[in-house]
ZATORKE-676438 format. One record per residue (C-alpha): chain; residue number from 1; x, y negated, z negated. Coordinates in steps of 0.2 Angstrom, whole numbers. Example, Ala and Ser with C-alpha at 12.3 -4.5 7.8 and 13.67 -1.06 7.14 Angstrom:
<nodes>
NODE  cadena  num      x      y      z
NODE       A    1     62     22    -39
NODE       A    2     68      5    -36
</nodes>
This chain:
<nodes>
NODE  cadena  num      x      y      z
NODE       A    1      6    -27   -271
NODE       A    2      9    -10   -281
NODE       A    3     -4     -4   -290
NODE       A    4     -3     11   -302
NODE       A    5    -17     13   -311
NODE       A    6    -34     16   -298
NODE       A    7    -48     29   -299
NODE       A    8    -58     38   -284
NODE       A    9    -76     45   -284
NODE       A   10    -65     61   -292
NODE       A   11    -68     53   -308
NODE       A   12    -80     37   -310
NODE       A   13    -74     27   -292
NODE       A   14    -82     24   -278
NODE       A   15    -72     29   -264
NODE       A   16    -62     45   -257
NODE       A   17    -45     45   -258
NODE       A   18    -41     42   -243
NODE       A   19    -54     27   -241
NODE       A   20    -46     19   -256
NODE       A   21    -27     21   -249
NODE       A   22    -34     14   -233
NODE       A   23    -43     -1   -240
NODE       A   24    -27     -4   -251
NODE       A   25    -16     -5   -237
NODE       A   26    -27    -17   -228
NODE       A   27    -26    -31   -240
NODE       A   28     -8    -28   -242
NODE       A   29     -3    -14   -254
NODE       A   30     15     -5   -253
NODE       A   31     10      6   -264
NODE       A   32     -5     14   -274
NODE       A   33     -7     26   -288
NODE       A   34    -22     39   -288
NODE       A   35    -24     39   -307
NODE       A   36    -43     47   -310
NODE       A   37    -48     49   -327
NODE       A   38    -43     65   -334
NODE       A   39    -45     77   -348
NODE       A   40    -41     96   -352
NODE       A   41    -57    100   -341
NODE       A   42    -51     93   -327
NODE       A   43    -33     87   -326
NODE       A   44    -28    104   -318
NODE       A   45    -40    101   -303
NODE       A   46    -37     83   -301
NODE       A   47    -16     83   -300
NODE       A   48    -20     97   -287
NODE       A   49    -30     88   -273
NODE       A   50    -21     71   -278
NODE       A   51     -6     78   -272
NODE       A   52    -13     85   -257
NODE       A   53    -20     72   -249
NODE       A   54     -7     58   -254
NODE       A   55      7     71   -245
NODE       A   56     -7     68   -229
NODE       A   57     -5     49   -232
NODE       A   58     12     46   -232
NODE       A   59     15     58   -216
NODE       A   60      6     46   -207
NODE       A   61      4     29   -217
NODE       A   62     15     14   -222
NODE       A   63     10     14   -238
NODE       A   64     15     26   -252
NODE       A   65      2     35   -261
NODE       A   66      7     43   -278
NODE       A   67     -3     57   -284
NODE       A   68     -6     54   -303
NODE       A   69    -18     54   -318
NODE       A   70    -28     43   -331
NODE       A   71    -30     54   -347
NODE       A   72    -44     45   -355
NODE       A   73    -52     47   -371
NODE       A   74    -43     63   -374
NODE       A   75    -38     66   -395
NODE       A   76    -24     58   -401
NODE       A   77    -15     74   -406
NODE       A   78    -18     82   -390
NODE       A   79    -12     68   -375
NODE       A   80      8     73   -378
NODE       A   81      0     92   -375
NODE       A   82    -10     87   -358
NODE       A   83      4     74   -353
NODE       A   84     19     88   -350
NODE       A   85      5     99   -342
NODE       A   86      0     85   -330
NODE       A   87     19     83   -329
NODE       A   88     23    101   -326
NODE       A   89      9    102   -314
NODE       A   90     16     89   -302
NODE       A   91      8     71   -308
NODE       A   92     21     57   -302
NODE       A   93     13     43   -312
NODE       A   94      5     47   -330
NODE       A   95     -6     34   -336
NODE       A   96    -16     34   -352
NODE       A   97    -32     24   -356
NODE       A   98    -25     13   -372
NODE       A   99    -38      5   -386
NODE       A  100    -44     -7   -377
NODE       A  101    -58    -16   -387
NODE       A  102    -70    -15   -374
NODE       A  103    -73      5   -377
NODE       A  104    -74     15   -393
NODE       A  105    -58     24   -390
NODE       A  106    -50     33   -403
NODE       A  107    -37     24   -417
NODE       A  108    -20     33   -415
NODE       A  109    -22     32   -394
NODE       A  110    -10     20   -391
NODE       A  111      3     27   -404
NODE       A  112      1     47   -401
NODE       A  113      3     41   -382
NODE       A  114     20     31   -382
NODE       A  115     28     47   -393
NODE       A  116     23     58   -377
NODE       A  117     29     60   -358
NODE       A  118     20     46   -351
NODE       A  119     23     32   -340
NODE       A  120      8     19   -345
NODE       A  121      0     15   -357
NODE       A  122    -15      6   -352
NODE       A  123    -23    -11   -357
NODE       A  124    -19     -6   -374
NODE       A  125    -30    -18   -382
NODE       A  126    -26    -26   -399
NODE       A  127     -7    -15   -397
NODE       A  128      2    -17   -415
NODE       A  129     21    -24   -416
NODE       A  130     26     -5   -420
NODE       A  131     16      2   -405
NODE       A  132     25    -12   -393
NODE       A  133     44     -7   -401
NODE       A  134     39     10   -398
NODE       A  135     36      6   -381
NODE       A  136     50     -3   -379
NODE       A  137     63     10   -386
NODE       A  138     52     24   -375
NODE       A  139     56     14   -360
NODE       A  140     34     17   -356
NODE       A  141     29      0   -349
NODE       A  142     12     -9   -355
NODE       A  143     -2    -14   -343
NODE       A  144     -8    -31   -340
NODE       A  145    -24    -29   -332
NODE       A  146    -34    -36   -320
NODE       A  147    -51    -24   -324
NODE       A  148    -64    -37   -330
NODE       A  149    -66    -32   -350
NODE       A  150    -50    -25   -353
NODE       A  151    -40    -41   -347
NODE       A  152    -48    -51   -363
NODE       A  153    -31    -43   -372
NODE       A  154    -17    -48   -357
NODE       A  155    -13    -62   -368
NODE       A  156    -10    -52   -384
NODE       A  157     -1    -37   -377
NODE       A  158      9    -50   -366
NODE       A  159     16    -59   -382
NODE       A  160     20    -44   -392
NODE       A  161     28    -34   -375
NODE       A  162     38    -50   -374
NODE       A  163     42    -51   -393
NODE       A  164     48    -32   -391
NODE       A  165     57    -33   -377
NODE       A  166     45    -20   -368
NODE       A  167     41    -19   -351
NODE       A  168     25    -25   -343
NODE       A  169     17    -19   -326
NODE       A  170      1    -27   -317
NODE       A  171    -13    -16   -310
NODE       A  172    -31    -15   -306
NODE       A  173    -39      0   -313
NODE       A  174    -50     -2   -298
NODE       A  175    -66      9   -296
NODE       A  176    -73      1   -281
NODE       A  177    -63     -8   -268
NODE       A  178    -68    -25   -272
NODE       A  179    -59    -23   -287
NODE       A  180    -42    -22   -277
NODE       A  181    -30    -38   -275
NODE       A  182    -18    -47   -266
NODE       A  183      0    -51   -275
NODE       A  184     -7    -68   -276
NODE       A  185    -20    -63   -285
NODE       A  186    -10    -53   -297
NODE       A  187      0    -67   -300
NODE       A  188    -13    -78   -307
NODE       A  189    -19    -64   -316
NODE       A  190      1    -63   -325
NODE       A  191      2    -81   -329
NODE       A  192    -16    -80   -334
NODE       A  193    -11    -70   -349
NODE       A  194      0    -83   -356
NODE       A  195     16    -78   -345
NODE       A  196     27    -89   -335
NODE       A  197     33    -86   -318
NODE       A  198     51    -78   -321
NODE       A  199     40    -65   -330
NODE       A  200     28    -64   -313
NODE       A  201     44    -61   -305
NODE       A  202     50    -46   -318
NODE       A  203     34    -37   -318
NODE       A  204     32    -35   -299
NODE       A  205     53    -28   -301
NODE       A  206     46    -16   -314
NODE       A  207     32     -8   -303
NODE       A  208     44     -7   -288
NODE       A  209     58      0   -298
NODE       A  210     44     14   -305
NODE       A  211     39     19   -285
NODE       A  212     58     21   -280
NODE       A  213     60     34   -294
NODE       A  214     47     44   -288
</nodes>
């Protein structure tokens, strides 16, 4: 399993970093993103001690922890600013928190975030055709979820990614470690959302051909 989208007690998870990298590689992760939630108050501070303690991690560890950000409920007009900071400042992996219909995020997210220097865009909700050719052309992939309220849209964004020819990754958003899975799981989770297995198989390429890059 790769996941690239999780959050620590940095932001709203449960665990330290480094308890989250250890519980992720005892179920079977080969890879994990530290993603906190971040905004222009914070995103300074968090790229910093992400960075630190995933360069501890992969001196010693099997898995490969990636030091990266979530920026969440920032304004539509300011994520492409705060993305090439976050970029700048050493972030590996840039996700950002898409419409997902479950919170009131701002109208314009998902677009403002596919013209900027991102690599996710988060469980983008009710995504648009225009929003999903965007990604495509951008080469940002979309995220089918397995966080309990955002998945209730892995079937829309599924469709429309594969109506646009954009590419899809799985993760957990996890905030607690109960929320991590197996490949297994995140298998079910794919073909949950209406996909079939050839498409399982693509998805799991896509977030292994993200971590060589980094």
């Amino acid at each position: 399993m790769i996941d690239l989208h999780t959050h620590t007690f940095f932001s709203d998870g449960e665990l330290i970093p480094s308890e989250l990298i250890r519980r992720a590689e005892f179920v079977g992760y080969k890879a994990i993103a530290i993603t906190d939630h971040a905004d222009t108050s914070n995103f300074d501070f968090l790229i910093s001690r992400s960075i630190r303690v995933c360069s501890d991690i992969n001196k010693r560890k099997e898995i490969k922890a990636i030091p990266g950000i979530e920026i969440t409920h920032v304004h539509p007009e300011d994520i492409e600013t705060v993305a090439a900071e976050a970029r700048k400042q050493g972030a590996k992996i840039i996700v950002v928190h898409g419409e997902t219909i479950t919170e009131p995020v701002m109208p314009g997210t998902n677009k403002k975030a596919l013209m900027s220097d991102i690599d996710i865009l988060a469980h983008p909700g009710l995504i648009s055709d225009d929003e999903a050719e965007l990604a495509a052309e951008k080469g940002i992939y979309l995220e089918i979820t397995a966080r309990k309220g955002h998945s209730i849209t892995n079937g829309h964004v599924a469709a429309l990614a594969k109506k646009h020819g954009a590419k899809m990754v799985i993760n957990t958003d996890s905030h607690s470690p109960s929320d991590l899975i197996t490949l297994e799981y995140a298998r079910k989770v794919i073909l949950g959302a209406g996909l079939n297995e050839k498409d399982c198989n693509e998805i799991f390429i896509n977030s292994k051909e993200i971590v060589s890059k980094i």
